[in-house]
TORKOL-4160 file (C-alpha; in steps of 0.2 Angstrom, whole numbers, padded with zeros to 4 digits, m for minus):
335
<pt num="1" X="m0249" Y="m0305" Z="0199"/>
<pt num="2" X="m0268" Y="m0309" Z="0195"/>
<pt num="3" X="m0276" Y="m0293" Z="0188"/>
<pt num="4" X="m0290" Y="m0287" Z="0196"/>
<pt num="5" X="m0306" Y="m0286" Z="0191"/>
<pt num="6" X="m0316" Y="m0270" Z="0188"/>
<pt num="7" X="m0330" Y="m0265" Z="0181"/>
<pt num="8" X="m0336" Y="m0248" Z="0174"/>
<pt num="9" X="m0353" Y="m0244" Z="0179"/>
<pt num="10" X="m0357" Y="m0226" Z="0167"/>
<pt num="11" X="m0350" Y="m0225" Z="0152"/>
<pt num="12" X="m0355" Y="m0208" Z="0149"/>
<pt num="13" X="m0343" Y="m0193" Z="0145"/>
<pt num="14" X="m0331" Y="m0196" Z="0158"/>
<pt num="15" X="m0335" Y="m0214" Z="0161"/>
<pt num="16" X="m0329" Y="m0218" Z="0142"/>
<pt num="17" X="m0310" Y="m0213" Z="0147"/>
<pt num="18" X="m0312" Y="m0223" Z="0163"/>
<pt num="19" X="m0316" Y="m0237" Z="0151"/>
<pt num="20" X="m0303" Y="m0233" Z="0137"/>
<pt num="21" X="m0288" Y="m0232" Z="0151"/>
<pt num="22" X="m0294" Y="m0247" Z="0161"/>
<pt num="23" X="m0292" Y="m0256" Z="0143"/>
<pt num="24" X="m0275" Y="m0255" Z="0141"/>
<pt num="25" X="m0270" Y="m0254" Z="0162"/>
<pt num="26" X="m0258" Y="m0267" Z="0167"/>
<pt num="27" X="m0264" Y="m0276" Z="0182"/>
<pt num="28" X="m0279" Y="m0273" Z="0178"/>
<pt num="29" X="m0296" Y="m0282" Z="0168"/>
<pt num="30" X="m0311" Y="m0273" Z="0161"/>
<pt num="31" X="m0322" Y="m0285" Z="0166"/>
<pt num="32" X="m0339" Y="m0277" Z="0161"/>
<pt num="33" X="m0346" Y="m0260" Z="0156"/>
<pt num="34" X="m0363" Y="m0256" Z="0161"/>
<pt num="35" X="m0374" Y="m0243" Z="0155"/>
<pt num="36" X="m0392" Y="m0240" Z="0155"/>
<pt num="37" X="m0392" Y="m0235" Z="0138"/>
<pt num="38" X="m0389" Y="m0250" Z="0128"/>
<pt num="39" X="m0385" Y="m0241" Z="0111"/>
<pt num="40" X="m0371" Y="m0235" Z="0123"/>
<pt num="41" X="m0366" Y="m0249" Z="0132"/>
<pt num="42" X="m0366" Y="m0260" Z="0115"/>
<pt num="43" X="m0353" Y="m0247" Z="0108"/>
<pt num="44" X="m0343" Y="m0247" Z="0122"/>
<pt num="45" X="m0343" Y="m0269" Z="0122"/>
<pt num="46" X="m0339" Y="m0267" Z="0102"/>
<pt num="47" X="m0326" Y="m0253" Z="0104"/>
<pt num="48" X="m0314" Y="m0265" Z="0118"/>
<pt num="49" X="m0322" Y="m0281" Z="0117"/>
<pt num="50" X="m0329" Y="m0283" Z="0135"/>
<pt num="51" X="m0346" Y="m0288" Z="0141"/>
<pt num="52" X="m0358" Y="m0277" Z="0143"/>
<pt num="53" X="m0373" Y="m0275" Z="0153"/>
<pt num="54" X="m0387" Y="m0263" Z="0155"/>
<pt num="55" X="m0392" Y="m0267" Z="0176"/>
<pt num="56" X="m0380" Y="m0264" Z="0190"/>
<pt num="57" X="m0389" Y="m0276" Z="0198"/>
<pt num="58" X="m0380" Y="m0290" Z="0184"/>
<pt num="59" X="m0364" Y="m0287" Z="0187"/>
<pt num="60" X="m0350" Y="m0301" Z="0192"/>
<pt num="61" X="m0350" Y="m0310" Z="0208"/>
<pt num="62" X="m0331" Y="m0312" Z="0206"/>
<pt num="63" X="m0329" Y="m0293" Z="0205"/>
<pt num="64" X="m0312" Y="m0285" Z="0213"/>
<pt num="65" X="m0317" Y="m0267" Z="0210"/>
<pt num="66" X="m0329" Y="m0253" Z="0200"/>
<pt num="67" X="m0329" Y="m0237" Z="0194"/>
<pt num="68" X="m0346" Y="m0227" Z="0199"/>
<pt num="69" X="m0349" Y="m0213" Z="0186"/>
<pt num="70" X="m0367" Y="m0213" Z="0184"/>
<pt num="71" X="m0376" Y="m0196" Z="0189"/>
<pt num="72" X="m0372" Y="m0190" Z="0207"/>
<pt num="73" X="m0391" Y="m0193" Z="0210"/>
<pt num="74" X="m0389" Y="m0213" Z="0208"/>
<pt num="75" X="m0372" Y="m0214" Z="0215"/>
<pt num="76" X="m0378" Y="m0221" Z="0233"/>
<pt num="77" X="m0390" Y="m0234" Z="0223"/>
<pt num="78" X="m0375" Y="m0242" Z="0212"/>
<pt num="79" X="m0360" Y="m0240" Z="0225"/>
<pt num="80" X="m0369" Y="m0245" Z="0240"/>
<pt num="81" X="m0373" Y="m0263" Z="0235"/>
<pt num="82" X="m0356" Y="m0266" Z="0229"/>
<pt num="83" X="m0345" Y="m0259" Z="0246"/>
<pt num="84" X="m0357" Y="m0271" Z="0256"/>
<pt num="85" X="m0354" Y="m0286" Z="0247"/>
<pt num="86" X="m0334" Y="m0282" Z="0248"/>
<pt num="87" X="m0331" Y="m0275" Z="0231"/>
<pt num="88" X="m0319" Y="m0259" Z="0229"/>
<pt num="89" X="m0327" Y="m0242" Z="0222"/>
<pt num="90" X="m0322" Y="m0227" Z="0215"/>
<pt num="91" X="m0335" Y="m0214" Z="0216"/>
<pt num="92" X="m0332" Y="m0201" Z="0205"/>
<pt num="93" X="m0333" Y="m0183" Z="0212"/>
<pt num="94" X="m0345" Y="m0177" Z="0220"/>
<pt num="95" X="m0349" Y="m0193" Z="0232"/>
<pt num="96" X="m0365" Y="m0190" Z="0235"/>
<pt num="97" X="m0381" Y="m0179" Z="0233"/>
<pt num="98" X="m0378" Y="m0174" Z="0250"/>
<pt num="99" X="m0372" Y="m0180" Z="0267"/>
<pt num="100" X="m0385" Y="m0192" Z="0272"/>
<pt num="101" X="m0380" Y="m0202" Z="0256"/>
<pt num="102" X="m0363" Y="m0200" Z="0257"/>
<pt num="103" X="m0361" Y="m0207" Z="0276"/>
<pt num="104" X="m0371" Y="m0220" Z="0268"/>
<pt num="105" X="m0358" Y="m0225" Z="0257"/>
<pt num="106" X="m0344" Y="m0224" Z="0270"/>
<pt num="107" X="m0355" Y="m0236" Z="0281"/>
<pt num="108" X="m0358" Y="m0246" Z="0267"/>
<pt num="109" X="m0340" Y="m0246" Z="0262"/>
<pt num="110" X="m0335" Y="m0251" Z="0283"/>
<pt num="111" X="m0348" Y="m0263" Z="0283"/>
<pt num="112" X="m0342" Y="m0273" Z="0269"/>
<pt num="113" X="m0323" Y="m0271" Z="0272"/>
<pt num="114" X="m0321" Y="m0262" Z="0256"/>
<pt num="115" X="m0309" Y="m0249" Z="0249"/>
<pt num="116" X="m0320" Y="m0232" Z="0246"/>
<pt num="117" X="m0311" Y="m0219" Z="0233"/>
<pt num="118" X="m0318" Y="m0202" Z="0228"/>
<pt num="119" X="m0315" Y="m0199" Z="0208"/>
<pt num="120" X="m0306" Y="m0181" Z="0215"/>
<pt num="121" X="m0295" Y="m0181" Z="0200"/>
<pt num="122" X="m0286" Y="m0163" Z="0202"/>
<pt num="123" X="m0278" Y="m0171" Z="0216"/>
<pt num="124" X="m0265" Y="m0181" Z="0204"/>
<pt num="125" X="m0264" Y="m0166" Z="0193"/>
<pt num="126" X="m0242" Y="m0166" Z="0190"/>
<pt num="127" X="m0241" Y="m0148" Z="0194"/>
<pt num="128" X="m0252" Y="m0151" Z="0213"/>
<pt num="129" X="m0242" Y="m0167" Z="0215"/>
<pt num="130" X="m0225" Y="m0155" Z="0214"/>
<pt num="131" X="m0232" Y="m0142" Z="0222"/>
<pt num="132" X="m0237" Y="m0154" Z="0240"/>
<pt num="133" X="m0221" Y="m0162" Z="0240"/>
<pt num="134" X="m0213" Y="m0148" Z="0244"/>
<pt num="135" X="m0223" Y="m0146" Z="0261"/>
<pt num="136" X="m0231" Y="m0129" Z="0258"/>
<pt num="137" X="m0239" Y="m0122" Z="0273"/>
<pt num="138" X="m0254" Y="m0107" Z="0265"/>
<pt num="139" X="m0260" Y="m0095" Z="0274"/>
<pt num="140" X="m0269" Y="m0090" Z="0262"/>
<pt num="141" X="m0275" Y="m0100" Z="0246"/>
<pt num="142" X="m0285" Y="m0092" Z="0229"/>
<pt num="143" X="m0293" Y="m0103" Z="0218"/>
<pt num="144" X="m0299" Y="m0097" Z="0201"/>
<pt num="145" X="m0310" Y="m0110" Z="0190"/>
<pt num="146" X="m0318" Y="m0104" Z="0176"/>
<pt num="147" X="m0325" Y="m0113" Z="0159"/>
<pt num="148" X="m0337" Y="m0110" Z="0146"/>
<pt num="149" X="m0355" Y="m0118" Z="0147"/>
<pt num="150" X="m0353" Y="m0137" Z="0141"/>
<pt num="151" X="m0372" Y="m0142" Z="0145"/>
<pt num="152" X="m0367" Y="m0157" Z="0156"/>
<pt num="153" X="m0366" Y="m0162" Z="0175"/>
<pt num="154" X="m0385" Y="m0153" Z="0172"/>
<pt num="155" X="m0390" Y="m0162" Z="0189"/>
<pt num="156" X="m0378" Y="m0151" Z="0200"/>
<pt num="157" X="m0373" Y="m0131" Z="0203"/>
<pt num="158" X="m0355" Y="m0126" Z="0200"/>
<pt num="159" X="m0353" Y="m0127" Z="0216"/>
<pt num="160" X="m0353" Y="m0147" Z="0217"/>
<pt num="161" X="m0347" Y="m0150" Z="0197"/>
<pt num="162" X="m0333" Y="m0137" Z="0198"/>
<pt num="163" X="m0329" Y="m0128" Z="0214"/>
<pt num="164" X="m0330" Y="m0145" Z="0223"/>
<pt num="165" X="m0310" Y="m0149" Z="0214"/>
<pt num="166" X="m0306" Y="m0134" Z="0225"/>
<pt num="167" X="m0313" Y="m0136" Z="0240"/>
<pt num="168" X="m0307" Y="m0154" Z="0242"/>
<pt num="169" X="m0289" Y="m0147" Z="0238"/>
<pt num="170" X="m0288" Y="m0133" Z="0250"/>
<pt num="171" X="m0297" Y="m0147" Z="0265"/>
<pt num="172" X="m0279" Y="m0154" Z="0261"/>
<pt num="173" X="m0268" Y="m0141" Z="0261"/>
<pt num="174" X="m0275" Y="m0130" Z="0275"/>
<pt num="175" X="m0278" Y="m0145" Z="0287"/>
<pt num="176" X="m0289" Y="m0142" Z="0303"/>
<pt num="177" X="m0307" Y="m0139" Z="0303"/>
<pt num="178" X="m0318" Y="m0128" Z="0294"/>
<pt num="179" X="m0326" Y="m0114" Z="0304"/>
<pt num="180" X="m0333" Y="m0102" Z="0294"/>
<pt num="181" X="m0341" Y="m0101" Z="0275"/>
<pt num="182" X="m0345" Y="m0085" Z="0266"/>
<pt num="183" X="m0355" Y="m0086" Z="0250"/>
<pt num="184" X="m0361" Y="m0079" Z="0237"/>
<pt num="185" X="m0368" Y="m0086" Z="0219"/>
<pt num="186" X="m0381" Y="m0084" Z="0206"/>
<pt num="187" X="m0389" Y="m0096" Z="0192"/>
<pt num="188" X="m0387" Y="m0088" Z="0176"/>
<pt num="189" X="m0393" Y="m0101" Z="0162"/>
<pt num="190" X="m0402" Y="m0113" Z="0174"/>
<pt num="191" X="m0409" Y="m0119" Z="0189"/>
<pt num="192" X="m0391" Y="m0121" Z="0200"/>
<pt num="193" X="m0381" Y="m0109" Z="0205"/>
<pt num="194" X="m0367" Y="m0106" Z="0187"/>
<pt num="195" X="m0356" Y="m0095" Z="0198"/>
<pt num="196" X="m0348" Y="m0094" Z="0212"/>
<pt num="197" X="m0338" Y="m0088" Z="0225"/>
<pt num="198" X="m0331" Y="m0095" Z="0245"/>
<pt num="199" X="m0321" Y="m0090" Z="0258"/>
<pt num="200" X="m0317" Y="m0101" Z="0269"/>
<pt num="201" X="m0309" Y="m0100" Z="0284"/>
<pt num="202" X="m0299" Y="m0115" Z="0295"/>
<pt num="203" X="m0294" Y="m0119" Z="0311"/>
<pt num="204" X="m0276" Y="m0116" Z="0306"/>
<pt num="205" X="m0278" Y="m0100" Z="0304"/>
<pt num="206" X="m0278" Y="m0101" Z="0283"/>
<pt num="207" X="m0291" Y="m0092" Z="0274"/>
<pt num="208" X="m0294" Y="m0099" Z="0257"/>
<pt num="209" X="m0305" Y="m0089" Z="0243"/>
<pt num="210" X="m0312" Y="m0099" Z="0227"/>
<pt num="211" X="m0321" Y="m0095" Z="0212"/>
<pt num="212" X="m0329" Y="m0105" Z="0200"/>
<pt num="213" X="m0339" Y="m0101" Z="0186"/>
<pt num="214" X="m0346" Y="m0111" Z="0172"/>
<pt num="215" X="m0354" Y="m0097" Z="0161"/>
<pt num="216" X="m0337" Y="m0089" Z="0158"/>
<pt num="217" X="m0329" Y="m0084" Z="0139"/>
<pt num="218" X="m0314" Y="m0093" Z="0144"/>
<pt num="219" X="m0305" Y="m0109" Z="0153"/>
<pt num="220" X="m0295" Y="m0105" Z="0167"/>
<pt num="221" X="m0291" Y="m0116" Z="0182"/>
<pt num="222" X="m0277" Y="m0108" Z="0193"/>
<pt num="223" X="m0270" Y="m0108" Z="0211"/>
<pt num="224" X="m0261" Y="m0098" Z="0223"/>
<pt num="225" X="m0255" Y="m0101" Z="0239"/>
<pt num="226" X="m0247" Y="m0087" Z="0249"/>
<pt num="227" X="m0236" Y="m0094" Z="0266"/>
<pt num="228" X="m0226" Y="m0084" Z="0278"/>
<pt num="229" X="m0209" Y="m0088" Z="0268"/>
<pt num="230" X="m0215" Y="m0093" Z="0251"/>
<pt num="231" X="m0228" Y="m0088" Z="0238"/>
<pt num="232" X="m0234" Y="m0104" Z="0225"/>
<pt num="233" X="m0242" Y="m0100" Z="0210"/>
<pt num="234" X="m0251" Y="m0115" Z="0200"/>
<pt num="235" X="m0260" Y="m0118" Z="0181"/>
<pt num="236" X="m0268" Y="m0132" Z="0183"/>
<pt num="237" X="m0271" Y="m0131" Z="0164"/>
<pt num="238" X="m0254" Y="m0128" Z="0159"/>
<pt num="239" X="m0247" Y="m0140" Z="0172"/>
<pt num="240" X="m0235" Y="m0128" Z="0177"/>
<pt num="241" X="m0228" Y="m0121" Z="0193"/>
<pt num="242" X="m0218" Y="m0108" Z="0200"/>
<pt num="243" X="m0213" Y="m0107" Z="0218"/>
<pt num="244" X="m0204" Y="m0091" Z="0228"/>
<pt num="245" X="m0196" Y="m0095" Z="0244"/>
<pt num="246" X="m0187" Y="m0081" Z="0254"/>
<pt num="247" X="m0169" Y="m0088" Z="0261"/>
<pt num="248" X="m0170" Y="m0085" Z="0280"/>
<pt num="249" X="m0160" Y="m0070" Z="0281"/>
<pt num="250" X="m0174" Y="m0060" Z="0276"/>
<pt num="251" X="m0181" Y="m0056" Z="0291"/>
<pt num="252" X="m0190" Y="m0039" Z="0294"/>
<pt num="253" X="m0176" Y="m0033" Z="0304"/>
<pt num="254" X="m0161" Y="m0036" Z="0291"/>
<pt num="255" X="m0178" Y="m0028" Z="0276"/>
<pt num="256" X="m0178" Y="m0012" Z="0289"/>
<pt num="257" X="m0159" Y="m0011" Z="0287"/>
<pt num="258" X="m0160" Y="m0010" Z="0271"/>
<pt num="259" X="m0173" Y="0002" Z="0269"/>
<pt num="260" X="m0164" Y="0016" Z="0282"/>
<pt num="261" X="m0145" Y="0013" Z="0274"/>
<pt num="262" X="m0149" Y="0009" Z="0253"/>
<pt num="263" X="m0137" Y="0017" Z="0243"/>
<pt num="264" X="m0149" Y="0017" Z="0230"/>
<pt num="265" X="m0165" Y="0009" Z="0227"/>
<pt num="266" X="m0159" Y="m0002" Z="0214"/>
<pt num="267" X="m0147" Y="m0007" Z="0228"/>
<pt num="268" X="m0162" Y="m0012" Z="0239"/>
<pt num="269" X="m0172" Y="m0024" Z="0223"/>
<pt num="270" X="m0155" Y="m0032" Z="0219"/>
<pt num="271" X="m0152" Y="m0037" Z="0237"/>
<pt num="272" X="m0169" Y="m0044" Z="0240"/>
<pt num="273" X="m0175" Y="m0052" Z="0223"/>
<pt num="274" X="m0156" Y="m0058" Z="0220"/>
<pt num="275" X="m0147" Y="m0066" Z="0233"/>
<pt num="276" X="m0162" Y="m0066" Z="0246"/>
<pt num="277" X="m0175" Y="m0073" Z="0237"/>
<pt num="278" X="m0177" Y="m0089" Z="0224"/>
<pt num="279" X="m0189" Y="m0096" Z="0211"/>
<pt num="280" X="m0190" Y="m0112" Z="0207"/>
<pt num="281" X="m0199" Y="m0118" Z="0191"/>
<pt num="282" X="m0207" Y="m0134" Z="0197"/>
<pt num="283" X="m0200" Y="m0151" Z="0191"/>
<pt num="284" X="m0213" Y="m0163" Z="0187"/>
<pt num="285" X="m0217" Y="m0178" Z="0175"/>
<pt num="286" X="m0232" Y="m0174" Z="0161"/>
<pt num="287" X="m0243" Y="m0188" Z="0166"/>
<pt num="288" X="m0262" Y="m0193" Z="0163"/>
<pt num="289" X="m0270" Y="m0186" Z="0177"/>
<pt num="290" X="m0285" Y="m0201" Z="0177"/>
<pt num="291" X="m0270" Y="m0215" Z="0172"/>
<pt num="292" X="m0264" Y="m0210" Z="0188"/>
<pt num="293" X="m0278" Y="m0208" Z="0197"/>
<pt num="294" X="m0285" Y="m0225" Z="0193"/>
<pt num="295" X="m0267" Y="m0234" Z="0197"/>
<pt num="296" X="m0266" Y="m0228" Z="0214"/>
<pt num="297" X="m0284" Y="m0234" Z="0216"/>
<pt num="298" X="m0279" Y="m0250" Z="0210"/>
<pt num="299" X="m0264" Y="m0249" Z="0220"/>
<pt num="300" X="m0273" Y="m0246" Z="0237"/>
<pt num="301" X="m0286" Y="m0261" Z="0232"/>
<pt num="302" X="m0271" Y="m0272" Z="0229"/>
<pt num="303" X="m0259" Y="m0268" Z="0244"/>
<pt num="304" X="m0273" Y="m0265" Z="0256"/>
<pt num="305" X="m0268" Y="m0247" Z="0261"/>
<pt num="306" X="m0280" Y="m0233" Z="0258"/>
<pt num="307" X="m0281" Y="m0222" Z="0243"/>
<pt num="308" X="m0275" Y="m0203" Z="0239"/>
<pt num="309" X="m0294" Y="m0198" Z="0239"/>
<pt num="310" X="m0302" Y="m0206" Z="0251"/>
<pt num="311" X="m0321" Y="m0209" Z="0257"/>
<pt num="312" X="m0322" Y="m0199" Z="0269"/>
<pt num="313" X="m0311" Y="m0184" Z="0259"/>
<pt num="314" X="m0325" Y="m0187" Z="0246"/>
<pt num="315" X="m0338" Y="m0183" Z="0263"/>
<pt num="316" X="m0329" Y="m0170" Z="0269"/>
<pt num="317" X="m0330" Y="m0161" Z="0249"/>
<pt num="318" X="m0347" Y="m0162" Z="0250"/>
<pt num="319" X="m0349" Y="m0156" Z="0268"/>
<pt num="320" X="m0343" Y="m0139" Z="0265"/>
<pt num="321" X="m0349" Y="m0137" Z="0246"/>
<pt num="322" X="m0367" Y="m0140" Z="0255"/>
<pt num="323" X="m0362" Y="m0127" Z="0267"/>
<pt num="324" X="m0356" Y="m0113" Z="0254"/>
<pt num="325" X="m0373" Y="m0120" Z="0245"/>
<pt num="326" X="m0383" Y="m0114" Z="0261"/>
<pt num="327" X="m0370" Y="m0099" Z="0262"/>
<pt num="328" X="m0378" Y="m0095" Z="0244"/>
<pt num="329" X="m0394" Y="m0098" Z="0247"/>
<pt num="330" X="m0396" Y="m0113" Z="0235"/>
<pt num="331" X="m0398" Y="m0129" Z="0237"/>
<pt num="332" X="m0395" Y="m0145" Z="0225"/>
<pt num="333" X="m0406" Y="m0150" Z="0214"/>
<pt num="334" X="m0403" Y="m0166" Z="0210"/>
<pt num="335" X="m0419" Y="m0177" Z="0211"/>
């Protein structure tokens, strides 16, 4: 099996572990890192022994794939090029600067025949890949993601650096269309907005309320997902789960019964939290979230299917993290 060839175009904070795992990934060869700084560049051709090069525009013609983790501003100048001449991309998150630029890039991507991926890397956190497989239908979803200022991602509000992980989650777990977005949010130590809050309701009928803040005194990155027999509650940050499910006897009429005839109210907990309702502590394997990310991109280049995180996932993110930015009354500020 040939391995394919990718290149890492950003080999800033988050684009340096693209470049360490891509390293040492079977199937795959770092073919050339590129980075406009060439102090950083250099380091990063001295530290694995690739190429390096400090213009997009230089890269390989015998490309298979890149990695796109240059500032959101650049994104449509670096990926846009590559997708049309038929190279694969992963675009890390958010897509674009806004939705002009990120139907660009899924045109630009259809055009050229290419694979498009959006670097959405919560979605292959082990305790959300446990969680989806058991088919959870929410009603109602809380997220909570909170972290202390780290003076990066300066080019974007909360909304689109942290809150966007959420957003893109619950489009996949509520299904349907959004069709309604309540905001509010304030800049605190910048320009963009630092906190934030959405509700956001679907066509399905689920409600799903977010919060992210990057000003907090603490890292926190939690979900809930309430559903008409089961309750989920997740740590992203743990990658841990625990799930409660009622058994299908529990039905308001046999609750009723219980509530006119209980011997005693210890009766009553024993019959409903024992024998009626279980939790389940969620199985899952401790993997490297971006390890997995990166081989199911891989995977989808290879095998001609589409990835987990698609393009137009990546669009729909932004769409409704413009629209809770309009809800705020901010807009990005991205160049």
């Amino acid at each position: 099996m040939r391995a394919l060839r990718v290149a890492v175009v950003g080999a800033g904070h988050f684009g340096r572990h693209h470049v360490r795992i891509l390293s040492g990934l079977p199937g795959a060869e770092l073919a050339v890192v590129c980075d406009i700084d060439p102090e950083r560049a250099r380091e990063m051709g001295d530290t694995y022994g690739v190429p390096i090069s400090t213009d997009p525009a230089d890269l390989p013609d015998d490309l298979d794939a890149a990695i796109v983790a240059v500032p959101t501003k650049h994104h449509l100048t670096v990926a846009g090029p590559l997708l049309r001449r038929g190279v694969a991309v992963l675009v890390e998150k958010p897509l674009a600067k806004n939705l002009a630029e990120a139907k660009a890039l899924c045109d630009a991507a259809a055009e050229g025949g290419a694979t498009l991926a959006t670097g959405h890397v919560e979605r292959f956190n082990p305790a959300l890949m446990a969680a989806m497989e058991k088919g959870i239908k929410p009603k109602f979803i809380e997220c909570r993601r909170v972290a202390p200022f780290s003076f990066r991602s300066s080019d974007v509000g909360v909304v689109l650096d942290l809150m966007i992980h959420d957003l893109d989650i619950c489009l996949a777990l509520a299904g349907g269309e959004v069709i309604r977005v309540d905001a509010c949010g304030t800049p605190v130590l910048g320009f963009n907005e630092d906190i934030a809050n959405a509700r956001i309701t679907f066509s399905t009928g689920c409600v799903a309320d977010i919060t992210a803040s990057r000003v907090a005194t603490k890292t926190e990155r939690k979900i809930r997902m309430f559903c008409p027999d089961a309750y989920l509650s997740l740590d992203y940050a743990k990658r841990s789960g625990v799930l409660y499910r009622k058994s299908p006897k529990l039905t308001p009429e046999y609750v009723q019964t219980l509530i006119d005839n209980p011997e005693t109210i210890a009766d009553l907990t024993a019959a409903v939290f024992g024998n009626l309702l279980t939790v389940e502590t969620l199985s899952m394997e401790d993997h490297d979230q971006l390890t997995v990310e990166l081989m199911d991109f891989l995977g989808a280049v290879r095998e001609g299917r589409e990835p987990t995180v698609t393009g137009r996932d990546g669009y729909r993110a932004v769409e409704v993290a413009l629209e809770v930015l309009t809800a705020i009354g901010m807009s990005p500020v991205l160049g």
